[in-house]
C-alpha positions in Angstrom: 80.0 3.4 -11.3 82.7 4.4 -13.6 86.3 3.0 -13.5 89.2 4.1 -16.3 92.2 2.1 -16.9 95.2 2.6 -18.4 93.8 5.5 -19.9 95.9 8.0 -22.0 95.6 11.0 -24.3 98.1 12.8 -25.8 98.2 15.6 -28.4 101.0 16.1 -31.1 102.1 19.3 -31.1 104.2 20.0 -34.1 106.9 17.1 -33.4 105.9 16.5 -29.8 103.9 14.6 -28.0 102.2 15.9 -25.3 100.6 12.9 -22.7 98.0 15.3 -21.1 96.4 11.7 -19.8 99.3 9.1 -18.9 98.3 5.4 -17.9 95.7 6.4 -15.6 93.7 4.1 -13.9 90.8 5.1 -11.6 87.9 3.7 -9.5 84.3 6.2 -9.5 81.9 4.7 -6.8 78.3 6.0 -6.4 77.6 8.5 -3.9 81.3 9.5 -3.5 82.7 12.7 -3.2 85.8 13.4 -5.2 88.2 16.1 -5.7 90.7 16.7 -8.3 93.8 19.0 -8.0 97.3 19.5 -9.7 99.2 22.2 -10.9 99.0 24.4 -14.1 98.7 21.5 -17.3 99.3 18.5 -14.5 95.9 17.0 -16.8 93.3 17.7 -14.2 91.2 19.3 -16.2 91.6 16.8 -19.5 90.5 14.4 -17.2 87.4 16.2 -16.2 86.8 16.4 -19.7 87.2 12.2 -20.2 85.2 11.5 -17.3 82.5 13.7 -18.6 82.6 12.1 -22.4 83.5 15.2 -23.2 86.4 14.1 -25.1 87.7 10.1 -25.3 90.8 8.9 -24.3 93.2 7.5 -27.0 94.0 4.7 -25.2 92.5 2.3 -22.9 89.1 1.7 -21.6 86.2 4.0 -19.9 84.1 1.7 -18.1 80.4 2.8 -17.0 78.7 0.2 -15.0 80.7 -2.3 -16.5 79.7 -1.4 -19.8 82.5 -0.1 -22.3 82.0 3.1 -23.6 84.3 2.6 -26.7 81.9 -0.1 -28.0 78.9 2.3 -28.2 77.6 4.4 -30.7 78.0 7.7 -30.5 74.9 9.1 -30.4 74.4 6.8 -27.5 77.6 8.1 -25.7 75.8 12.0 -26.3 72.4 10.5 -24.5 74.4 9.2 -21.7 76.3 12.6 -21.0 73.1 15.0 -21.5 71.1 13.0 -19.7 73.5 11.2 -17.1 75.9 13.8 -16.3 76.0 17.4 -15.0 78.5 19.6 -15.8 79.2 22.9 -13.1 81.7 25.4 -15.3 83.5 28.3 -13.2 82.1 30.7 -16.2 78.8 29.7 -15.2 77.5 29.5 -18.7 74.4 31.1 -18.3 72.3 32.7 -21.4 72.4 36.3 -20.9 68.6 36.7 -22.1 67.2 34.3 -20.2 65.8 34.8 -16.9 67.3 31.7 -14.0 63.8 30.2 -14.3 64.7 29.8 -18.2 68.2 29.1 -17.6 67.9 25.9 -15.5 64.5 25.0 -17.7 66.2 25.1 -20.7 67.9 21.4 -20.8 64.2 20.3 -20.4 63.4 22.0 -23.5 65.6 20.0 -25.2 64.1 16.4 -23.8 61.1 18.2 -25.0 59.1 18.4 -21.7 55.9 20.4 -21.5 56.1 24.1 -20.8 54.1 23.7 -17.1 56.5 20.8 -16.2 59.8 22.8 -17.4 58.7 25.5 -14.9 57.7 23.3 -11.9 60.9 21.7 -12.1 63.1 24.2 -12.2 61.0 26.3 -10.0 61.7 23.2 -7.3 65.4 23.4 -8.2 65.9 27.1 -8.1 64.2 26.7 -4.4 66.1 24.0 -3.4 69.4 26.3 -4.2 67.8 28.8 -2.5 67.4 31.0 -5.0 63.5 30.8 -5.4 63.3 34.8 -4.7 65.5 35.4 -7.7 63.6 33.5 -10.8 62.6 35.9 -12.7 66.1 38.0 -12.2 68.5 38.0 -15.6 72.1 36.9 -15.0 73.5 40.3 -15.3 71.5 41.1 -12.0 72.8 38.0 -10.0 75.8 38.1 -8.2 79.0 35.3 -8.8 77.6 33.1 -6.2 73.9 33.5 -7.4 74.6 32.7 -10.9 76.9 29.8 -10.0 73.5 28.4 -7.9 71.9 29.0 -11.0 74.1 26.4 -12.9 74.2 24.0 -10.3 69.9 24.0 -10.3 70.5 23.5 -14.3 73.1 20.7 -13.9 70.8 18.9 -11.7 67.5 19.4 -13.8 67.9 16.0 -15.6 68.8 13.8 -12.3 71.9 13.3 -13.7 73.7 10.4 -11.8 76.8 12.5 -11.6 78.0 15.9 -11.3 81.5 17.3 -13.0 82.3 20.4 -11.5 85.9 22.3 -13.2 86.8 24.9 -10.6 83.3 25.8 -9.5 84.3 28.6 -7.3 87.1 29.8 -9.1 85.2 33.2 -9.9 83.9 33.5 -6.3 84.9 35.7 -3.5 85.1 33.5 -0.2 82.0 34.2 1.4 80.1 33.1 -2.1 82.8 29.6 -2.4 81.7 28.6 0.6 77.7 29.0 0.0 78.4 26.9 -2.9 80.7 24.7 -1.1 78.1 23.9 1.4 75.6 23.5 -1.0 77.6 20.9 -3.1 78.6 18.8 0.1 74.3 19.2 0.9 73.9 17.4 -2.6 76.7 14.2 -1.8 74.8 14.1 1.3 71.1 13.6 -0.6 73.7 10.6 -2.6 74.6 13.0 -5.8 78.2 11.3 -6.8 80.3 14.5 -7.3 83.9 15.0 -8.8 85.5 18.4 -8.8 88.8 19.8 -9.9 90.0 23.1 -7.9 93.1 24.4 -7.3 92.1 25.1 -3.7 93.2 23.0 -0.9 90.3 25.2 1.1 87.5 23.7 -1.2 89.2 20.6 -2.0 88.5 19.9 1.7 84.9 19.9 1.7 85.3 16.5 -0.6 85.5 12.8 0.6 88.0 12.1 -1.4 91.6 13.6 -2.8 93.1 12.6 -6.4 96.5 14.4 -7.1 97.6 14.4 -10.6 101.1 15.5 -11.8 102.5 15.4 -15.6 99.2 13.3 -16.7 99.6 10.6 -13.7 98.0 10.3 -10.5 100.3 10.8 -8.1 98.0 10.3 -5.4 94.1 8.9 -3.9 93.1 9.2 -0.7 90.3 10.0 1.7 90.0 13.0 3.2 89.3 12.5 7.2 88.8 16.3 8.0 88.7 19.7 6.9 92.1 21.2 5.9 93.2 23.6 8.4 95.1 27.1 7.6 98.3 25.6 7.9 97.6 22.5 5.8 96.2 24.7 2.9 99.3 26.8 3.4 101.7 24.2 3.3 99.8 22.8 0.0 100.5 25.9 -2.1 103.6 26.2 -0.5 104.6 22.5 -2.1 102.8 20.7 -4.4 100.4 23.2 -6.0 102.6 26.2 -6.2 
């Protein structure tokens, strides 16, 4: 689905260059289940950003189905990331004014659907997050975990072929991560292709897959055969992530 390689950015900063991205190379297969962690400024979340065409790499190449993204225009590269992609943010995002009924219909809006079909559809999404009792409720009556169901129903409203999610629970007591945890592993299992970055080995364990990036590389790719246990969560902020 997507591959990078040899990908870099960097940022100059005064008379330094900072490598945020450093010769990475990375394979995206549909229906996987990815999850991205590192320390503070290890590049996890710059990569989000490039695997979300968010922001381009400097160098090398960004392959989606095979196709080069460098080589397109951009208002093509915008079409494939508002209508291709969901994004998950751990600030939610949501418009204060508008009720979660509006909030998740409001991408539709903009790929100018009719009014009845905005409302079916994200009256279907709003139930299938189980939040179907709370449509009409504003965001400053939700709770964390509520609004964060909220954006996921608004990141799927356009069928996007994959989700980005950048510390999705990070705002979330425990109880509310792993509602949304659950529901996110729900979604790989109906064949959404998520890729997450967290800083916690506990949520990083509901994923398929682990990437580890340190100083811009990946240090790291594996599958992930189980659930992390207590001690293997502890012994990853002990190490690694502390």
């Amino acid at each position: 689905m997507i591959e990078l390689k040899n990908v870099s950015k960097y940022y100059q900063m005064g008379e330094v260059e900072v490598r945020a991205l450093d010769d990475v190379s990375l394979r995206i297969a549909k229906g996987k289940f990815i999850a991205i962690m590192g320390s503070s400024g290890s590049g996890k979340s710059t990569l989000m950003n490039v695997l979300g065409l968010l922001d381009l790499p400097i160098e090398g190449q960004y392959l989606l189905e095979d196709i080069d993204i460098s080589e397109l225009a951009d208002n093509e590269v915008s079409r494939i990331r508002n209508q291709h992609y969901g994004f998950v943010f751990q600030s939610y995002n949501l418009f204060p004014e508008l009720t979660a009924l509006e909030n998740v219909a409001l991408p539709l809006m903009y790929a100018k659907r009719p009014p009845k079909e905005r409302r079916e559809i994200a009256s279907s999404l709003l139930s299938k997050v189980q939040m179907d009792h709370r449509i009409n409720h504003f965001p400053s009556q939700l709770s964390g975990g509520e609004q964060q169901r909220v954006a996921v129903a608004r990141a799927l409203v356009n069928e996007p072929s994959l989700l980005l999610a950048d510390e999705p629970t990070g705002n979330l007591s425990s109880v509310h991560e792993e509602e949304i945890m659950e529901l996110f592993s729900s979604l790989n299992d109906e064949g959404v292709t998520i890729v997450m970055v967290t800083h916690s080995a506990a949520v990083a364990g509901y994923a398929k897959d682990l990437i580890m990036i340190s100083d811009g590389r990946i240090v790291s790719d594996t599958p992930i055969k189980k659930r992390f246990s207590p001690v293997e969560i502890a012994s990853a902020q002990g190490g690694f992530l502390k």
